[in-house]
C-alpha positions as CSV (number, residue, x, y, z in Angstrom):
1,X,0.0,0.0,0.0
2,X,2.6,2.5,1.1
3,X,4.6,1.6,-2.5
4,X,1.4,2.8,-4.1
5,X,0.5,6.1,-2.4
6,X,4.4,6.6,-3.1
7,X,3.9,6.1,-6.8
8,X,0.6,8.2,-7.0
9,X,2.0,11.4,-5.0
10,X,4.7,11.1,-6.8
11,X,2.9,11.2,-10.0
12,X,0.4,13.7,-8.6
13,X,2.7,16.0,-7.5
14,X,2.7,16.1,-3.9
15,X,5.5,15.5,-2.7
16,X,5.3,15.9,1.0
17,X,3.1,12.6,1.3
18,X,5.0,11.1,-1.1
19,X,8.1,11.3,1.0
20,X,5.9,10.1,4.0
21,X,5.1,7.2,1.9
22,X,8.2,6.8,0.5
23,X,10.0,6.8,4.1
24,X,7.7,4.3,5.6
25,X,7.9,1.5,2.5
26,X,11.3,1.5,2.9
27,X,11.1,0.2,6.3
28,X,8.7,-2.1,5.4
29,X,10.7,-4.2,2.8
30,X,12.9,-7.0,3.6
31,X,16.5,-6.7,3.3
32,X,16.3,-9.2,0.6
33,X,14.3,-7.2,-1.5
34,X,15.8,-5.1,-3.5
35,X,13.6,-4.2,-6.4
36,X,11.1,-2.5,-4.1
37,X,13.6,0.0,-2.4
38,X,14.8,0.5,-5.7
39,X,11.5,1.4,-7.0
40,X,10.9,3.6,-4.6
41,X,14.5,5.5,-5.2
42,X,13.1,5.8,-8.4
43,X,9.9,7.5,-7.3
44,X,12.3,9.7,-5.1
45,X,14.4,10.4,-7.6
46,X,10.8,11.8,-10.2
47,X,10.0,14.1,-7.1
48,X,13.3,15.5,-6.8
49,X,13.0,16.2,-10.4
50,X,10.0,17.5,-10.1
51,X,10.9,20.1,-7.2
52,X,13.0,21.3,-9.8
53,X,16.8,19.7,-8.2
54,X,17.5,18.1,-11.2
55,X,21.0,17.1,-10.1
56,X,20.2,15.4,-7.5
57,X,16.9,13.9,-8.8
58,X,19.3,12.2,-11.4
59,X,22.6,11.5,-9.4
60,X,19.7,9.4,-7.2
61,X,17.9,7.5,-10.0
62,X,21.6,6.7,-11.5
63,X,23.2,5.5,-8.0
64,X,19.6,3.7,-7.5
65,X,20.1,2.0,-11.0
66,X,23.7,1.2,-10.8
67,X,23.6,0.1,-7.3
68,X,20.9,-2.5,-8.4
69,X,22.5,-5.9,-9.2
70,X,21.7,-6.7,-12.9
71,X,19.7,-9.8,-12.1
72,X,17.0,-6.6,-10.8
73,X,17.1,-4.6,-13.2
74,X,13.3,-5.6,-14.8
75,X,11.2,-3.5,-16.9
76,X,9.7,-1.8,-13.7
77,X,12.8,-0.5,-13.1
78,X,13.9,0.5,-16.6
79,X,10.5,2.1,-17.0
80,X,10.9,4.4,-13.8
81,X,14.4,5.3,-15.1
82,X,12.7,6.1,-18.4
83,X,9.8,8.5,-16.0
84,X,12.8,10.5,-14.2
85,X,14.4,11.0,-17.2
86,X,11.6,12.3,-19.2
87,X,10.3,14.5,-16.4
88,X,13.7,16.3,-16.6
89,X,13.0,19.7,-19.1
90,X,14.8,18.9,-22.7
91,X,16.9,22.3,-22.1
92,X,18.5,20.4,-19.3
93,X,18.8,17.2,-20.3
94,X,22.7,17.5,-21.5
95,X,23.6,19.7,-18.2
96,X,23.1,17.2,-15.5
């Protein structure tokens, strides 16, 4: 549940319950899940984006992605990447 109020604030735009959301799935996963924690990087990464800290929105999707063992790294995954990277404004898109 927490995953998807995480995924729909993020998506919505409000970002203060998405970190709430975001901060409580995270203690809510097993250690030896990984996809979900990544997933939700993800989502934290699209906010950050969204707020406008582009930097640091994609410095945190890529150390998300990168950190994620290979194995992980399903379609979910790929097609968050894709969402953070899209949300980032084309003028900016060869700065970061």
């Amino acid at each position: 549940m927490r995953f998807t109020e995480s995924f729909v604030y993020s998506h919505a735009g409000n970002f203060t319950k998405a970190e709430r959301a975001q901060e409580t799935a995270l203690t809510l996963y097993s250690d030896d899940n990984l996809r979900g924690p990544a997933q939700i990087g993800l989502q934290r990464a699209l906010c950050l984006v969204r707020m406008g800290d582009t930097t640091e929105g994609t410095r945190h999707a890529l150390d998300t992605i990168t950190n994620l063992p290979l194995v992980h790294r399903i379609r979910p995954i790929a097609d968050l990447g894709q969402k953070v990277f899209d949300s980032i404004p084309a003028h900016e898109r060869n700065q970061t």
